[in-house]
GUBA-796209 format. One record per atom (N, C-alpha, C, O): residue in one letter; atom name; x, y, z. Coordinates in Angstrom, 2 decimals, decimal comma. Example, Ala and Ser with C-alpha at 12.3 -4.5 7.8 and 13.67 -1.06 7.14 Angstrom:
! residues 2
   r    a         x         y         z
   A    N     13,19     -5,69      7,80
   A   CA     12,30     -4,50      7,80
   A    C     13,20     -3,30      7,80
   A    O     14,24     -3,32      8,46
   S    N     12,85     -2,25      7,08
   S   CA     13,67     -1,06      7,14
   S    C     12,90      0,03      7,87
   S    O     13,41      1,14      8,04
This chain:
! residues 114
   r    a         x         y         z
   X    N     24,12     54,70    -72,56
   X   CA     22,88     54,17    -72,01
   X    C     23,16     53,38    -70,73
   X    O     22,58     53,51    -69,65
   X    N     24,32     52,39    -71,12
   X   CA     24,87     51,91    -69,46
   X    C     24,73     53,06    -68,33
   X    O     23,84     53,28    -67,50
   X    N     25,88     53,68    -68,62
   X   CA     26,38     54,31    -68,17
   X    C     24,98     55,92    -66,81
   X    O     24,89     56,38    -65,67
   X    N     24,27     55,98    -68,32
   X   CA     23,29     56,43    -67,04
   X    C     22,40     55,95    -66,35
   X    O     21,83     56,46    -65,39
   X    N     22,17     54,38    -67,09
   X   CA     21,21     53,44    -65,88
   X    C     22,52     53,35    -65,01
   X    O     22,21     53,43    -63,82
   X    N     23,39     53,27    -65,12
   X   CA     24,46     53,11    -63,83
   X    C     24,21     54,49    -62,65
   X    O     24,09     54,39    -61,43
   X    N     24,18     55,62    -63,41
   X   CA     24,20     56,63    -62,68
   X    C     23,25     56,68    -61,75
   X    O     23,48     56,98    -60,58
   X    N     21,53     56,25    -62,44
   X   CA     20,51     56,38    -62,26
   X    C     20,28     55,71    -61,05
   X    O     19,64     56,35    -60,21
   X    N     20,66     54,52    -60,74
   X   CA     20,87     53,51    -60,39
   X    C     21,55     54,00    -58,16
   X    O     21,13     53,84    -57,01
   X    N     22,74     54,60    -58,85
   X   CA     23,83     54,77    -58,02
   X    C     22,89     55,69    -57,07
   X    O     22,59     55,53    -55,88
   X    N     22,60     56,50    -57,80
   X   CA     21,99     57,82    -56,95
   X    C     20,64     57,44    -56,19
   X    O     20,34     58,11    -55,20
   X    N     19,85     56,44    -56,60
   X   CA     18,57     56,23    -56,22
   X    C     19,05     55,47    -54,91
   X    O     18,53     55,76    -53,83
   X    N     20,02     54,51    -55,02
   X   CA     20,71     54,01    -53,99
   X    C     21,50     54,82    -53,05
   X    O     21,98     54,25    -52,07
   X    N     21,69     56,02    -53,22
   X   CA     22,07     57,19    -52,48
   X    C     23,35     57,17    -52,19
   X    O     23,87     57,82    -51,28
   X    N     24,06     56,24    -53,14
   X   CA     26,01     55,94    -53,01
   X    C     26,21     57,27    -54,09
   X    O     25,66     57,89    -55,00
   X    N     27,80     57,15    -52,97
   X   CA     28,67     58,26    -53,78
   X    C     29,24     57,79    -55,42
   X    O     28,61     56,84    -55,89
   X    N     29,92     58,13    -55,97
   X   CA     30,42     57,82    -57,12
   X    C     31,64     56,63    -56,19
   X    O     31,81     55,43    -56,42
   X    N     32,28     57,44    -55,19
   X   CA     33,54     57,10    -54,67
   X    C     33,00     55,44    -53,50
   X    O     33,70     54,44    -53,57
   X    N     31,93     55,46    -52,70
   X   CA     31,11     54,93    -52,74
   X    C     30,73     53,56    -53,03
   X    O     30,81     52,52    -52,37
   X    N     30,26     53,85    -54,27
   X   CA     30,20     52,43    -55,38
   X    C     31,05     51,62    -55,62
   X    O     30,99     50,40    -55,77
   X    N     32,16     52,59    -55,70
   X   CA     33,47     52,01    -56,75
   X    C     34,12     51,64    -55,68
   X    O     35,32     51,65    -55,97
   X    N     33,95     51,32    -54,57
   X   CA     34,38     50,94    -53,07
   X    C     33,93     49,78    -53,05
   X    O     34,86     49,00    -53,20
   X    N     32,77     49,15    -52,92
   X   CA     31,68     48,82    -52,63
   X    C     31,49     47,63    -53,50
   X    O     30,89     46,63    -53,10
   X    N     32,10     47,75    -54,94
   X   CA     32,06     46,69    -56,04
   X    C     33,24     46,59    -56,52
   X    O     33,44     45,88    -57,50
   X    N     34,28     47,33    -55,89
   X   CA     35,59     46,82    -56,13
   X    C     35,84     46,83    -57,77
   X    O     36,09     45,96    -58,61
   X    N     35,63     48,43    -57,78
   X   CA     36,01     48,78    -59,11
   X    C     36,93     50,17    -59,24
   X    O     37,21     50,91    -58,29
   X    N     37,33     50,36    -60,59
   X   CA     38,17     51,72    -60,16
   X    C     37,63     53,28    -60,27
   X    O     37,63     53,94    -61,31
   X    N     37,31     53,61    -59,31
   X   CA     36,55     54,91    -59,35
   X    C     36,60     56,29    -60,81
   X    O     35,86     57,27    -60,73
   X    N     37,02     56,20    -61,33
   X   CA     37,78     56,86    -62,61
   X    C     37,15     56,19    -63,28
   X    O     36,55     56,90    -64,09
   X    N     36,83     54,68    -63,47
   X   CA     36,68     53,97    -64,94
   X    C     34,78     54,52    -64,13
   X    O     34,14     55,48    -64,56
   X    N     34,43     53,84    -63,28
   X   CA     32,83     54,21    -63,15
   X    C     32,55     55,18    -63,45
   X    O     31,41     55,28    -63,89
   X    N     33,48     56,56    -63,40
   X   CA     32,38     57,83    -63,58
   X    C     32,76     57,78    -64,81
   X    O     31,93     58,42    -65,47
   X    N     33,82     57,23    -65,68
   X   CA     34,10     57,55    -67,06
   X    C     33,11     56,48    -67,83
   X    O     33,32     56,57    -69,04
   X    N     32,12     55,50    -67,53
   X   CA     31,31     54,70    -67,92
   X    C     29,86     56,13    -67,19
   X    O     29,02     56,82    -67,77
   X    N     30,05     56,05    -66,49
   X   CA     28,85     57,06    -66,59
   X    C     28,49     57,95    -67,12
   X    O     27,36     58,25    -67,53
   X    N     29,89     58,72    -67,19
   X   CA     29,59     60,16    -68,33
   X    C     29,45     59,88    -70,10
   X    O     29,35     60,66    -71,05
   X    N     29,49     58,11    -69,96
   X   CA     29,41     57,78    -71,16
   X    C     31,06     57,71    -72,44
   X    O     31,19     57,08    -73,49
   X    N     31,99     58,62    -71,75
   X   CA     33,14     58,82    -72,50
   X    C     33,84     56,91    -72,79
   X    O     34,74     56,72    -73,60
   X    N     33,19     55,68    -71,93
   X   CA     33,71     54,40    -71,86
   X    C     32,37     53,95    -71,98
   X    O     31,48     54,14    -71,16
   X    N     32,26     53,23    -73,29
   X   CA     30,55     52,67    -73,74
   X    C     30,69     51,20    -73,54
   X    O     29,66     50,62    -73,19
   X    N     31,86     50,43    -73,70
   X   CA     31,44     48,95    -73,63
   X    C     32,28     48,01    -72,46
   X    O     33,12     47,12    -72,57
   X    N     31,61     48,67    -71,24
   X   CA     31,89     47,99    -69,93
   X    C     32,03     46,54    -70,31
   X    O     31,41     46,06    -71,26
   X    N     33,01     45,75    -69,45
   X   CA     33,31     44,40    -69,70
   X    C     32,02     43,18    -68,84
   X    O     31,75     43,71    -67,76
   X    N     31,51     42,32    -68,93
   X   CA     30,25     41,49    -68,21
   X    C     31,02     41,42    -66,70
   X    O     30,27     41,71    -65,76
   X    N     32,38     41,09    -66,35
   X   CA     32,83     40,96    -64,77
   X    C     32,60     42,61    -64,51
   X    O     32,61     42,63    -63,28
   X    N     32,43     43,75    -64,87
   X   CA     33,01     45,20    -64,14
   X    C     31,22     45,01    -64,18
   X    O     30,99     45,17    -62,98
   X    N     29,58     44,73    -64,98
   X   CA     28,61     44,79    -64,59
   X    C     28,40     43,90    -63,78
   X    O     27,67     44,11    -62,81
   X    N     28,76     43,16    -63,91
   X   CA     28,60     41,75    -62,44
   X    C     28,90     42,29    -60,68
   X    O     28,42     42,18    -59,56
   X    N     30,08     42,93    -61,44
   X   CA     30,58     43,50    -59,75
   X    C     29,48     44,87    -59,13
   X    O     28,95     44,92    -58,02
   X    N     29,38     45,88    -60,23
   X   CA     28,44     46,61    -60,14
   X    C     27,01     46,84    -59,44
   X    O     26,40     47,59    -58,68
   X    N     26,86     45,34    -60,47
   X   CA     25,18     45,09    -60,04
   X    C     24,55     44,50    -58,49
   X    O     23,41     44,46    -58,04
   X    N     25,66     44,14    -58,04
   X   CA     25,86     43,72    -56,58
   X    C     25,25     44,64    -55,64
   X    O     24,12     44,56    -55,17
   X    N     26,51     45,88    -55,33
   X   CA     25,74     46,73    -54,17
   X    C     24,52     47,01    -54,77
   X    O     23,61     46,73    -53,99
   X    N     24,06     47,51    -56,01
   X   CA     22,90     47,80    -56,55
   X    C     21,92     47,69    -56,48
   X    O     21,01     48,52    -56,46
   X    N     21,94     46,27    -56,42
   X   CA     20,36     45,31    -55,81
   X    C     19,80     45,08    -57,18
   X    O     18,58     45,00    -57,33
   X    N     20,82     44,95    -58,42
   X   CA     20,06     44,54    -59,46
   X    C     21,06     43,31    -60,14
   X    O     21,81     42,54    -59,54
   X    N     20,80     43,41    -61,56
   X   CA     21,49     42,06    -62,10
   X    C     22,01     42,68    -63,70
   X    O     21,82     43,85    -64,01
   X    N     22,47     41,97    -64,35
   X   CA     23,18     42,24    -65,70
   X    C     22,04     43,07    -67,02
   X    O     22,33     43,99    -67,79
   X    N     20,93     42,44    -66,90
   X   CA     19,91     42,32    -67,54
   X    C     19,64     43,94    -67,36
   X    O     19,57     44,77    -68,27
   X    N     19,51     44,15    -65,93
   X   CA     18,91     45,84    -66,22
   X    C     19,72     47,01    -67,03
   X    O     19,21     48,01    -67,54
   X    N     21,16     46,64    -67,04
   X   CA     22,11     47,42    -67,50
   X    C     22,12     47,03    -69,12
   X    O     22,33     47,93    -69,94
   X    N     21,92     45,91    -69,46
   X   CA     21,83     45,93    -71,40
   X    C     20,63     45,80    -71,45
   X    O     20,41     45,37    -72,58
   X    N     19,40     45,95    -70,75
   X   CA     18,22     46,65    -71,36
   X    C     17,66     45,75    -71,85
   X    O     18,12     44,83    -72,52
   X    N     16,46     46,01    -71,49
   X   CA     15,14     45,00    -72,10
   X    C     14,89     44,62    -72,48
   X    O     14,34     43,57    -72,15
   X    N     15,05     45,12    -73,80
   X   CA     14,66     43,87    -75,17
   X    C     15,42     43,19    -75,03
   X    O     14,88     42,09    -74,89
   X    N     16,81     43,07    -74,94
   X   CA     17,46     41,34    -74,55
   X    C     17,43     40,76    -73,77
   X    O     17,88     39,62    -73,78
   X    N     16,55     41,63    -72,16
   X   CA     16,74     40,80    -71,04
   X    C     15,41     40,17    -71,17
   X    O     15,30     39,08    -70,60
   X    N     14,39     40,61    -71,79
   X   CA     13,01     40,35    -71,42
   X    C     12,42     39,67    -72,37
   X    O     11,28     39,22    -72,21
   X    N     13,39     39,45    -73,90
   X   CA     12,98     38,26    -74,81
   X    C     12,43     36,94    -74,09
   X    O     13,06     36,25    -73,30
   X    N     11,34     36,77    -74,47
   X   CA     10,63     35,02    -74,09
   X    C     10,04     34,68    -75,66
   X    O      9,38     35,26    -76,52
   X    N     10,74     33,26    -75,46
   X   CA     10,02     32,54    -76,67
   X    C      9,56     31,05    -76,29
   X    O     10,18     30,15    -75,73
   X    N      8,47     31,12    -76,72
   X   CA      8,08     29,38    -76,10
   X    C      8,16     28,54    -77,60
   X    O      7,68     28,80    -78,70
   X    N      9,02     27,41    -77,08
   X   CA      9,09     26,50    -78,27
   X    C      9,14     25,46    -77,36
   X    O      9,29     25,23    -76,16
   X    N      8,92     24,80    -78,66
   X   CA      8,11     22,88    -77,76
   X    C      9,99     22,28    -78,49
   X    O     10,51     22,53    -79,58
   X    N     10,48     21,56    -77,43
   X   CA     11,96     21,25    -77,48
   X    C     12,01     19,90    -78,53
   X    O     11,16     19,02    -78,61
   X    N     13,18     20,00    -79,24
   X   CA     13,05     18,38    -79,95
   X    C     14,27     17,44    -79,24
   X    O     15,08     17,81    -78,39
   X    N     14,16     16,30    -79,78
   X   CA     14,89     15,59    -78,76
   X    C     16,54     15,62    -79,10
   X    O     17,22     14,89    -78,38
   X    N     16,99     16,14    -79,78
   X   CA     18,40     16,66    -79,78
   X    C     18,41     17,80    -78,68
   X    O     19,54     17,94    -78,22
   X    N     17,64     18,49    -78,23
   X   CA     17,75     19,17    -77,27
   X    C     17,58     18,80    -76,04
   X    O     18,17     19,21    -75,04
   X    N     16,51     17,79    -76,15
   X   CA     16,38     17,22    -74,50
   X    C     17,51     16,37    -74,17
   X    O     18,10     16,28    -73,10
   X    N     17,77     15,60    -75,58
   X   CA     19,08     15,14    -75,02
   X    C     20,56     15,97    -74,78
   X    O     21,54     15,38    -74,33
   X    N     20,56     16,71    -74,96
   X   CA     21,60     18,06    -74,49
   X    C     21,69     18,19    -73,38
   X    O     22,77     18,27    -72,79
   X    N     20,56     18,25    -72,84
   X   CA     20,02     18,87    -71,80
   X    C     19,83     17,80    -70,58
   X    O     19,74     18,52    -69,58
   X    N     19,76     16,94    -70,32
   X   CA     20,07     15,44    -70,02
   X    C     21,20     15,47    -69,77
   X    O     21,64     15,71    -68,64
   X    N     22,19     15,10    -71,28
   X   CA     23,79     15,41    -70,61
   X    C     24,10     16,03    -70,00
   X    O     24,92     15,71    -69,14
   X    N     23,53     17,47    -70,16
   X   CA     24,39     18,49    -69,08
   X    C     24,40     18,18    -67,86
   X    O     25,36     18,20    -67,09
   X    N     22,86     17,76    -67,53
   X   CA     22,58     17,78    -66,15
   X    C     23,46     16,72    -65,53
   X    O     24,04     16,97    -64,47
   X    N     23,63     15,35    -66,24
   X   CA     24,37     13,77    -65,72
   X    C     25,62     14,23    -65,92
   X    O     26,43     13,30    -65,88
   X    N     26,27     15,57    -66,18
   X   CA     27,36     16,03    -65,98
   X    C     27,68     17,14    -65,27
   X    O     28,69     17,83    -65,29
   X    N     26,25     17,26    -64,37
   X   CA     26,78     18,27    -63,14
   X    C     26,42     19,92    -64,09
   X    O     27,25     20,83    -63,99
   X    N     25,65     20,05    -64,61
   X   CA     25,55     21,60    -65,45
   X    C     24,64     22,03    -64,19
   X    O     23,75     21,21    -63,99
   X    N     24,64     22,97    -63,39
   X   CA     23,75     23,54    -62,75
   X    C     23,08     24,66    -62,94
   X    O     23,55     25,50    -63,70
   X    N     22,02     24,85    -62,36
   X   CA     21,32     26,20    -63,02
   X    C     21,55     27,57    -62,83
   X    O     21,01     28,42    -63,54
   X    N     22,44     27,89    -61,76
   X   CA     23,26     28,95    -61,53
   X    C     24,68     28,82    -63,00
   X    O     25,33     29,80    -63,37
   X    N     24,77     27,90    -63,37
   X   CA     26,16     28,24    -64,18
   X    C     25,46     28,20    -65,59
   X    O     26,18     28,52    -66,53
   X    N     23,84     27,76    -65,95
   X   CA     23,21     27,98    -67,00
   X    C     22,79     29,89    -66,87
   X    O     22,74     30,75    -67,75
   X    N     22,62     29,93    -65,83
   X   CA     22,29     31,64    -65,51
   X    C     23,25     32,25    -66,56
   X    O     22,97     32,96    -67,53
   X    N     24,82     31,67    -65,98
   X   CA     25,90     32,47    -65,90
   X    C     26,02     32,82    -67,72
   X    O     25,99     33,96    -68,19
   X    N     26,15     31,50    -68,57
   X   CA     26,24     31,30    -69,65
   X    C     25,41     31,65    -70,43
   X    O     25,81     31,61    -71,60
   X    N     23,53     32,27    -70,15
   X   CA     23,14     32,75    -70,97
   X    C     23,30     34,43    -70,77
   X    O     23,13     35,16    -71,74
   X    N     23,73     35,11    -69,07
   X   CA     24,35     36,38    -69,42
   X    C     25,50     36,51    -70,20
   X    O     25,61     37,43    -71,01
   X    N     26,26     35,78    -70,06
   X   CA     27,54     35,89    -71,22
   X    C     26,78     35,87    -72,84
   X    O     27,16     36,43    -73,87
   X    N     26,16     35,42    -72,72
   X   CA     25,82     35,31    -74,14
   X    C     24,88     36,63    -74,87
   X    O     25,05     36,99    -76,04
   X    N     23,77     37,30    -73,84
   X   CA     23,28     38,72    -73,78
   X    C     24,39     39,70    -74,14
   X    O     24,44     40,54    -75,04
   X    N     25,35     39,34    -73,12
   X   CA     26,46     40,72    -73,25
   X    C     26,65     40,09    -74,59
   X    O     25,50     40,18    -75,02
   X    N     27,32     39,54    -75,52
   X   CA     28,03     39,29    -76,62
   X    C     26,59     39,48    -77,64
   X    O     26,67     39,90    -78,80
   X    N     25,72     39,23    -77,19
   X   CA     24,71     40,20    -78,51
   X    C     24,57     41,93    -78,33
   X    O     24,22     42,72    -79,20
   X    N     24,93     42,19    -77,05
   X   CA     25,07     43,33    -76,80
   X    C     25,77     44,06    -77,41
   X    O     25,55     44,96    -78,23
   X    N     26,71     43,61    -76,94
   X   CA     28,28     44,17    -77,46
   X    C     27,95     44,04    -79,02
   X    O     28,27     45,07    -79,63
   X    N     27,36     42,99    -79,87
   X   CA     27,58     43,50    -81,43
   X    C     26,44     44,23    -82,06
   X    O     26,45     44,26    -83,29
   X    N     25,53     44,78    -81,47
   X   CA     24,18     45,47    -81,44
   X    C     24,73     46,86    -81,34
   X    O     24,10     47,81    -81,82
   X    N     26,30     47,08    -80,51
   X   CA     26,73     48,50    -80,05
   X    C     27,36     48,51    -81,35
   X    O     27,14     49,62    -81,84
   X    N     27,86     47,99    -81,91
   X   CA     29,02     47,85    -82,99
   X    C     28,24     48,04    -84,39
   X    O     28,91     48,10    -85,43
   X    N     26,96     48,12    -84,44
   X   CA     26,47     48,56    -85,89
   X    C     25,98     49,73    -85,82
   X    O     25,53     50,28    -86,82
């Protein structure tokens, strides 16, 4: 499923296979072998690098239902205070980005595994 939103992806962008794997500083062999599907569980740095020339982000490659989950909950104060600390310790919202894609891929990854 990566593998042909990767393809899908590549071609709409009108890059070569050889191209891409230039381009995101990956190894041309492992991309088309993630494309043809024969390599199913790309690592979060090889979609990171990917998603770059692409013009997209992590989210489009593990797919919707995990990228597009929203839940509204009213926070309790063990959380605001979490959240407080982080910030009076420098947590920024680019490295909160970073830490809830890591955390997508790792539901990903055990969603592939059943």
């Amino acid at each position: 499923m990566i593998g042909r939103k990767i393809k899908e992806m590549r071609q709409k962008r009108g890059y070569s296979l050889s191209e891409l794997a230039k381009q995101a500083d990956v190894s041309k062999s492992y991309l088309s072998q993630i494309e043809r599907g024969f390599q199913s569980n790309p690592s979060l740095q090889f979609l990171q690098k990917i998603s770059i020339p692409l013009g997209t982000n992590i989210d489009y490659f593990i797919g919707e239902s995990l990228a597009q989950k929203e839940v509204h909950i009213d926070l309790d104060d063990e959380w605001k205070s979490l959240i407080k600390k982080a910030l009076e310790n420098g947590l920024k919202k680019e490295d909160f980005r970073e830490y809830l894609n890591y955390i997508k891929f790792q539901t990903w990854i055990k969603e592939q595994k059943k």
